[in-house]
C-alpha positions in Angstrom: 93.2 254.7 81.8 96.5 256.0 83.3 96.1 258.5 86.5 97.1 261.3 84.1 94.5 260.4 81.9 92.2 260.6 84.6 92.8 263.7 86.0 92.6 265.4 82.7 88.9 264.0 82.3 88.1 265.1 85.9 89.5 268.6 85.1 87.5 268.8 82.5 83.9 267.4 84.1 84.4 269.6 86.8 84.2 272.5 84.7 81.8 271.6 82.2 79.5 271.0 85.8 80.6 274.5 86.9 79.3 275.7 83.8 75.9 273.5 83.8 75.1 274.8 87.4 76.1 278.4 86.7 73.6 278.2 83.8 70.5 276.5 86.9 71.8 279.2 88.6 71.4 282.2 86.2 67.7 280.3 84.8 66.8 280.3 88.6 67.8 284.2 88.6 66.2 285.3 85.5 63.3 283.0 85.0 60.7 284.8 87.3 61.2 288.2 85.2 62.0 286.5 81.9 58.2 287.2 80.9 57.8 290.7 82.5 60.6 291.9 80.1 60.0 293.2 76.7 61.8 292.2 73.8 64.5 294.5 74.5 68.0 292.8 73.3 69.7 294.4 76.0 67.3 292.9 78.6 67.3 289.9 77.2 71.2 289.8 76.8 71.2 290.5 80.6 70.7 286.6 81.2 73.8 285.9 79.3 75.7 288.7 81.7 74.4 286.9 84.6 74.7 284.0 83.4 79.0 284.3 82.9 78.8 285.5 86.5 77.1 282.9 88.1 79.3 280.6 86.1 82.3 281.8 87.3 80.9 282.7 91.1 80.4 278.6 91.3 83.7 277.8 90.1 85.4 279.6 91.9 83.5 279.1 95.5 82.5 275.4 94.9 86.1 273.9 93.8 87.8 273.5 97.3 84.4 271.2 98.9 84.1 269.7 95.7 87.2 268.3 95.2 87.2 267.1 98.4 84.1 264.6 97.3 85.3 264.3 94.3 88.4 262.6 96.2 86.4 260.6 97.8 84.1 258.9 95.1 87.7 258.1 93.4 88.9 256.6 96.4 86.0 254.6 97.2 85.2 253.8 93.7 82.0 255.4 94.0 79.8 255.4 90.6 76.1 256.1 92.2 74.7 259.3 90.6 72.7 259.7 93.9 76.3 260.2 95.6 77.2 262.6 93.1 73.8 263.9 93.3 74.0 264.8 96.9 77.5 265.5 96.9 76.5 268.4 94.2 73.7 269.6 96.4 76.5 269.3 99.5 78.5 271.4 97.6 75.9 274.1 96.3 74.8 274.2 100.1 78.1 274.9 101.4 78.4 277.3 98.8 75.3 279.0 99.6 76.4 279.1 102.8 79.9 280.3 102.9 78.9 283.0 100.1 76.1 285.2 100.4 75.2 284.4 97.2 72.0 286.4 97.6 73.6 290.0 98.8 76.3 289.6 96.0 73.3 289.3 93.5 71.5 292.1 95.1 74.5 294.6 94.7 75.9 293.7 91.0 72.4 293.4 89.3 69.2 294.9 88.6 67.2 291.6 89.0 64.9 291.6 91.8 66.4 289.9 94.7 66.2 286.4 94.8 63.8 285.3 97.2 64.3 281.2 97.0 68.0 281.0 96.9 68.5 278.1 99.1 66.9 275.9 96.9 68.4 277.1 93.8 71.7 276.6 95.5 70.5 273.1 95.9 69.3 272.7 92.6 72.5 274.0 90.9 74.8 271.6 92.8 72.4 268.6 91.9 72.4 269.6 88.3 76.5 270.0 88.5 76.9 266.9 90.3 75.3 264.7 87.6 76.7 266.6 84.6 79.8 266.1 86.4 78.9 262.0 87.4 77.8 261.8 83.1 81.3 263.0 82.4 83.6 261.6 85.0 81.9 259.9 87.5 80.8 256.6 86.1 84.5 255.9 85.8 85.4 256.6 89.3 88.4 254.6 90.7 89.1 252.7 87.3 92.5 254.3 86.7 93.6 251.7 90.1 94.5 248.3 88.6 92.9 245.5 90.2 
């Protein structure tokens, strides 16, 4: 596979695992009122709101660290879902961190306020990390002729 090639399919992995840890997070949001709402459509269509927002929150604060490991599995020729595992949870970490995601959640929806946020951060980026390891990362470094 040419470099090109390569970076097209990393592209892409990286946003499909934006997208698969926006949806963790959004679950992670939702889930402890999910059964506490009636069947109201607009209630219920309130995950999908959320869920688009925390979709596009994680994309747009995890890119910069996880390119940066991303980088570095390619380099290394790392293929270990546990690196990309870790790395994920790195990343939703030092999102959590460098975010607020909490406060943001508190001010732009009705959900009660999320009282285990760390860990979901966590979770997310794990989740991402091996969506993004089935999709890209099992291939890392084989665009470098040996």
């Amino acid at each position: 596979m040419s470099l090109l090639g390569r970076i097209i399919v990393i592209i892409f992995a990286l946003i499909v695992a934006s997208m698969a840890a926006g949806v963790v997070l959004a679950i992670g949001i939702v889930a402890p009122e999910w059964p506490t709402m009636d069947s109201d459509p607009v209630e219920r269509v309130s995950f999908f709101v959320i869920s688009f927002f925390a979709t596009s929150f994680v994309g747009a604060v995890a890119m910069a660290p996880a390119v940066v490991l991303i980088v570095l599995g390619e380099a290394l020729r790392i293929r270990s879902f546990i690196y990309y595992g870790v790395a994920g949870a790195l990343v939703g970490l030092a999102s959590y961190f460098g975010s607020n995601i909490s406060m943001q959640l508190e001010n732009t929806t009705d959900v009660s306020p999320v009282g285990h946020a760390l860990q979901l951060a966590a979770a997310a980026g794990i989740i991402g990390g091996v969506v993004y390891w089935l999709i890209a990362g099992r291939k890392a470094g084989a665009w470098r002729t040996h």
